[in-house]
Every structure is written in structure tokens, then in C-alpha cells.
N, C-alpha and C positions, 0 to 999 in steps of 0.2 A: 875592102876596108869596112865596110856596113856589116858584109855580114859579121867579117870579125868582132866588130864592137859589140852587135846585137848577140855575138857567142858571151863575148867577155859577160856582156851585163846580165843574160841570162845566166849564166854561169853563175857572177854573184848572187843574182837575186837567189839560185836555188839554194847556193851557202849559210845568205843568211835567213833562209826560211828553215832548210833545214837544223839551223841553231836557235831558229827562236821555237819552235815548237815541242821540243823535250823542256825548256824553261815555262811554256806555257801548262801541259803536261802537268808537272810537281806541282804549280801554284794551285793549277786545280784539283789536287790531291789532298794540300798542305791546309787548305782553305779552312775548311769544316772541321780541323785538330786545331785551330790556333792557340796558344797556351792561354789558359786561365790567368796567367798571373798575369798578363799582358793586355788583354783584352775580357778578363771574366768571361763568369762562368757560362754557358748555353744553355738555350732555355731547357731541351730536356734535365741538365743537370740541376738547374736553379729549382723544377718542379720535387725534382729525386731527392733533395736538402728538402728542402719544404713538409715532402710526405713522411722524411725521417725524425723531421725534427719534431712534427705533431704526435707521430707515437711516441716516440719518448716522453714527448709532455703527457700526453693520457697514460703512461706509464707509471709518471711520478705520483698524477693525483691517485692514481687506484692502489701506491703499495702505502702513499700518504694516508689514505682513509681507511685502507687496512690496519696500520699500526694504531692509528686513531681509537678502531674498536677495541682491541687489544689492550690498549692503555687503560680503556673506560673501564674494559671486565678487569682487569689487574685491581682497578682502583678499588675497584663494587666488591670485590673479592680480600681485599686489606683492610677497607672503612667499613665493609658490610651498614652502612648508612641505616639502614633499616632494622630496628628493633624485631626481633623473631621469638614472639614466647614461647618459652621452657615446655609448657603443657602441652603444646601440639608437634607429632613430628620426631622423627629420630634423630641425634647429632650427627654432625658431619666429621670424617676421621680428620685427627689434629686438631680439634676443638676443644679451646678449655671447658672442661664443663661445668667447674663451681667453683664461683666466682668468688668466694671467701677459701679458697684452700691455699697451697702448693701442693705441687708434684713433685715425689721423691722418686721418681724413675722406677725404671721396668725392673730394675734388678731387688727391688725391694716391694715386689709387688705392685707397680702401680697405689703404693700409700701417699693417702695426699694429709695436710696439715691443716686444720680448722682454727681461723683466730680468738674464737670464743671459748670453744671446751677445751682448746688446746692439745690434742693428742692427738695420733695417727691411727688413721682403720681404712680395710682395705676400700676399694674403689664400689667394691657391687655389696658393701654393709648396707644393710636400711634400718637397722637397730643393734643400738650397746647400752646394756643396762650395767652400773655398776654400782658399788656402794663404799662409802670410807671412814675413817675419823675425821673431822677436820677440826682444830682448835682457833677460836675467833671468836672476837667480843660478840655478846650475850644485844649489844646494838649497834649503829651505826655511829663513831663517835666515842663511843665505850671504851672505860680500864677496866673493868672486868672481863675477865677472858673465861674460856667455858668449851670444854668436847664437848661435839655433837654427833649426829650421823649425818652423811653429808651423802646422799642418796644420789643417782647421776643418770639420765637417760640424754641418749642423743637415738635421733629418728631424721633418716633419709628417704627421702620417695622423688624417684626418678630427677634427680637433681634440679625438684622445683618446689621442697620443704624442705627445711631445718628447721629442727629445734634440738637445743640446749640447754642450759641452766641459765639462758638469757633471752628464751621466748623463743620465738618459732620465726621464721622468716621465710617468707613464699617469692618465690624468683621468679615473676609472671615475664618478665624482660630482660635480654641479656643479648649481649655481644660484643666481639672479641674478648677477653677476658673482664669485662664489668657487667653485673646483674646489678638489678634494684627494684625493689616490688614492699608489699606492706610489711610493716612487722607488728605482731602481739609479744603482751608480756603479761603474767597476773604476777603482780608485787602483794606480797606476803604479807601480813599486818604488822603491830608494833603494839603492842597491849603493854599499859603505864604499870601492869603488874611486874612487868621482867625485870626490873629492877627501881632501887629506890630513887635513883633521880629521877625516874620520869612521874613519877607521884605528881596527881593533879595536872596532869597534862591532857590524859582522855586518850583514848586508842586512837592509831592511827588503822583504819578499815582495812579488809584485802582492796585491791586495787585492780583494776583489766587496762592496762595502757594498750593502745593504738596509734600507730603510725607508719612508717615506712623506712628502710635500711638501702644502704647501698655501699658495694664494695667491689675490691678488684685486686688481681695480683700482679705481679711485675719480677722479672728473674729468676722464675718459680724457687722464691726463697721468701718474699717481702710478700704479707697480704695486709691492707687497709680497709677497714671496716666502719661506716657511721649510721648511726639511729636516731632516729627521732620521733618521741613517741608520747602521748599526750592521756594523762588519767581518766574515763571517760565513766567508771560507775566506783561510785563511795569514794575511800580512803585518799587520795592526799587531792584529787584532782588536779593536777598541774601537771606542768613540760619537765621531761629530762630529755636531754642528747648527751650522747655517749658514739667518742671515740675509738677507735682503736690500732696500732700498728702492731704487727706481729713479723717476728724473724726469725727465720730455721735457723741456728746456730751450726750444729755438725746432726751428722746421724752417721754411726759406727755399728755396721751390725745389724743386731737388733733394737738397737738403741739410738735413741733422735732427745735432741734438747732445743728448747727454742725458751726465747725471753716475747714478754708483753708489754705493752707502754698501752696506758690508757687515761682517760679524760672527761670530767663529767660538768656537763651547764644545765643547770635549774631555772625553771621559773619562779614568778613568785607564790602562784599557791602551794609548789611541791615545796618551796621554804617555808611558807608560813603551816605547813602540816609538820613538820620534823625540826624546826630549827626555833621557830616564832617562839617567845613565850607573851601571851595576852595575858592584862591584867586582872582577870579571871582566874588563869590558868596562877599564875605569879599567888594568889591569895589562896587556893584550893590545896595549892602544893606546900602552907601553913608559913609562907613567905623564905624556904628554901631558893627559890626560885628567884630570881631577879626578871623584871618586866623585857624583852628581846622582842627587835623587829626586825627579820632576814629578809633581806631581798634578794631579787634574781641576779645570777651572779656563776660565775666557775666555782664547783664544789670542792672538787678534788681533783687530783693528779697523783699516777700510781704506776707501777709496773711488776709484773710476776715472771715468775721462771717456771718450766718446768719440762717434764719429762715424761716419753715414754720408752717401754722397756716390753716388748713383744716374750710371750710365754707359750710356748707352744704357737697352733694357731690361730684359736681363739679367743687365747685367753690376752689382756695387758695389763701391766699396774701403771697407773700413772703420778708417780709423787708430785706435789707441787708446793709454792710458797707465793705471796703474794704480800704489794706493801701498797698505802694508799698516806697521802698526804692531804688533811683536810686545811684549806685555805681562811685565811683571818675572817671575813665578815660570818663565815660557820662556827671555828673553831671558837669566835668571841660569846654563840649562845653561852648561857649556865649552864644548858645541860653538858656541853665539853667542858666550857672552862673550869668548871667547879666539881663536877662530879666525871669527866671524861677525858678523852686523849685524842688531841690530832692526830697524833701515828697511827696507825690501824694495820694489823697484820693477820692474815690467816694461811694458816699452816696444814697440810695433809696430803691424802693419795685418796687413788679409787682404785679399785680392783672390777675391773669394767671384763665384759663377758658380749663376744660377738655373733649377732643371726643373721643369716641370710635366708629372704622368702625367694624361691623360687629359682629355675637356674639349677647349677650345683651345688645353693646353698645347702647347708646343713647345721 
């Protein structure tokens, strides 16, 4: 009976050893996979997160400060911040290069449009001399009207002079499409012989005004122009500033039209040379004259039309017409109210002739 039992129970015992040991077995299999969700994650994986997660961070800051530079040059390359004078240095392609024009495109020659002389000449011109009639009061202010020759040079050099029949303007600064740099002008005299109202008034001298201009265009159609320029030897000594907008209308062909709006403010000695009349002057002129104090003030307001019409290819004629409106505290001198006219109109062309130095001018 003993031994039997001692079979029975080893018997069992070897059953349930052999069943617990395939259970013990898997646990120590299953042990080292336990599921993350259950138990998170192990530390090699928590390290493998960690090392991923800090490259990607150093990833974001390197493409962040990449774009950063990118932005900065984008910016510095749109605001160009920094003024770059015209005299030193080649242009860069797609640069406007003068700051008082428009561009009439490639298919018209690269012709750009000037808001002072108003007419169109090719891009590498650096002189057009031309010459016209032009009919317009005998002064400023004046019913007499009277032809003249009305003679006409424009001079380009390296898109950092212009000059026109409104002085010369040097474009020492310029960027994105706005220049501004000095400008000169010599104003003409006014001799009391040109006619009988100015009797006992006294000449007014030629004049060298100095100052400075700046302009810019927009939609290569619209150019805006202003000066300001101050008399610095003889004749009126005083401030004028003068506006200007200019707008290509069409261009067909050979032919382009644009209109001008323009604007002038006086100081007081450039009024008291042309508009004053002192009581000197009032008794010299055998009391024609009425005693006048002008002050500084807006002179005028005006606008012209006009045209150019390409002849061959040097040649152009440019018709034009022009109107000015002179304002009360002017028009109330004696020398308008009495002997002159606030309207003022000049009417004519040029027959303008173009050189190129150098290159394949000719």
C-alpha cells in the first residue's frame, strides 16, 4: 500500500511539474514583449523616442533658419534699403533705370517716356537736338501773344543727367524705381522792354536756380516728378517748386500721346520780382501801374497734351499744346489784371533729330 501511494503521489507530482513548466517557459518568453499599452514603453524604446524626437527638433530649427535667410535676401532684394548711386557701377538686369520715364516695351524699342520734355527716344539716345515754332505770350501773365523759335535739346549720359528745357537733373540716388539728386535751372530774363505793361518795372536778371528733384514711376504708364529750386545769383532770387504728373495715354505704332498736369508754389522774393509792383516802380511806370504786394503762395495750375510720331529712325516731330491757369493773389497784379490774362496758352512742335555716341550709335 506504501509503495502504491508513494507511486500515486510521485506519479502526481511528476504531472503537475510537468504542466507547470511549459507555463513557466512562455512567462519567461512573454516577460521582456509586455505590451506598451499596458505596461509602457522599455527603456531601450523610451531612449529610441528621445534620440528621434531631438532630431527632428534640430531639424526644424536648421530648415527654420534657413527660410529665415531666404526671407531676409527676398526682403534686401524688394526694398533694396540701401540707396546705390547711378555714377558708380553697371545696372542690374530688370532694373528700372530712369526714374522719370516709362517703358513702352520691347516691341517699340525699349522707348521710354520723359515727364518734362514729353516725348519718346530710344533707350541708349544721349542727345536730341530739335527746333519749332511755338506761339505763346511775349511774358508770363500776358494777352499778347507772339511766334518764336522754340529751340529744344535733351542730353542723357549714363542714366545719371538729364537735361531738358527745365534744367538738368543729376540722379546721384536711386532705387527701385525712385531717383532724387540736385537739380539746376538758368531762368531767362524778363526785360520791361518786351512790352508796354512792364514799363517802369526794371528787368528782371537771367537767374541760376539750385536745388534738388525727385521722381518715380508706377505701372510703367504714370511718372511723378517734384523740384525745388531756389535763385542763387541776380534775377528774382526766390523759391519756385514745381510739380508734376505725367500719363501715357495710348501709343499706336509709331505714335504715342500722353497728357501733363502740373503745379507751381512761389516764394516771396520770386513774387515780389515778377508780380510786386513797389511804389517806385507804381510812379516810374507814369502811374499806369497800381501800387501790388504778392506773396508766397500757389502760382499756377496747368496741364498739356502731347505727342510723338517716330519718322524713320531718327528722326521725330513732337506736336504739343499747353494750358496754365494763373491763381487770384497773381492774376489780381496790374500787370495781369490790367494789361494781361490769367489763361496762358502755348501752342507748337519740334522737329527733334537723334545721336548716339558710341556703341552702334550713329
Amino acid at each position: 500500500m506504501k509503495l502504491r501511494a508513494l507511486g500515486m503521489i510521485a506519479l502526481l507530482t511528476g504531472v503537475s511539474m510537468s504542466a507547470a513548466s511549459p507555463a513557466l517557459a512562455q512567462r519567461q518568453i512573454d516577460d521582456p514583449k509586455l505590451s506598451p499599452m499596458l505596461f509602457g514603453p522599455t527603456e531601450k524604446e523610451k531612449r529610441e523616442k528621445a534620440r528621434q524626437e531631438r532630431e527632428e527638433h534640430e531639424r526644424e530649427i536648421e530648415e527654420a533658419l534657413i527660410l529665415t535667410s531666404e526671407q531676409e535676401q527676398d526682403a534686401n532684394l524688394l526694398d533694396e534699403p540701401k540707396t546705390r548711386p547711378l555714377l558708380f557701377g553697371d545696372h542690374k538686369d530688370g532694373e528700372d533705370l530712369v526714374g522719370g520715364s516709362i517703358t513702352l516695351g520691347e516691341e517699340d524699342n525699349d522707348r521710354r517716356y520723359f515727364g518734362i520734355l514729353t516725348f519718346l527716344i530710344p533707350d541708349e539716345t544721349n542727345l536730341s537736338i530739335g527746333v519749332g515754332p511755338v506761339y505763346e505770350p511775349d511774358y508770363f501773365g500776358s494777352n499778347d501773344y507772339e511766334f518764336n523759335a522754340d529751340p529744344q535739346v535733351y542730353v542723357k549720359f549714363r542714366n545719371f543727367v538729364f537735361l531738358d528745357d527745365d534744367g538738368a537733373d543729376f540722379a546721384l540716388f536711386g532705387f527701385s524705381r525712385f531717383r532724387f539728386g540736385p537739380s539746376i535751372r538758368i531762368r531767362g530774363r524778363r526785360d520791361q522792354d518786351e512790352n508796354a505793361a512792364l514799363q517802369g518795372l526794371g528787368d528782371v536778371g537771367t537767374t541760376f536756380e539750385l536745388g534738388g528733384f525727385a521722381s518715380t514711376t508706377f505701372l510703367d504708364r504714370f511718372a511723378v516728378k517734384a523740384k525745388v529750386r531756389h535763385g542763387i545769383k541776380t534775377g528774382h532770387r526766390g523759391t519756385i517748386v514745381d510739380g508734376y504728373l505725367t500719363a501715357l495715354i495710348f501709343r499706336a505704332g509709331p505714335v504715342s500721346f500722353s497728357t501733363s498736369g502740373h503745379a507751381s508754389w512761389i516764394g516771396d522774393n520770386f513774387a515780389d520780382a515778377y508780380f510786386t509792383v513797389t511804389p517806385e516802380q507804381s510812379a516810374a511806370s507814369g502811374g499806369l501801374l497800381g501800387v501790388y504786394d504778392a506773396d508766397s503762395g500757389f502760382r499756377n495750375v496747368g496741364g498739356s497734351v502731347n505727342a510723338y510720331i517716330n519718322i524713320r529712325d531718327r528722326w521725330s516731330l513732337n506736336p504739343y499744346a499747353s494750358y496754365n491757369y494763373i491763381f487770384d493773389d497773381y492774376a489780381a497784379t496790374p500787370i495781369i489784371s490790367q494789361f494781361g490774362d490769367r489763361n496762358q496758352f502755348r501752342v507748337g512742335f519740334h522737329l527733334m533729330r537723334e545721336f548716339t555716341f558710341g556703341g552702334s550709335g550713329r
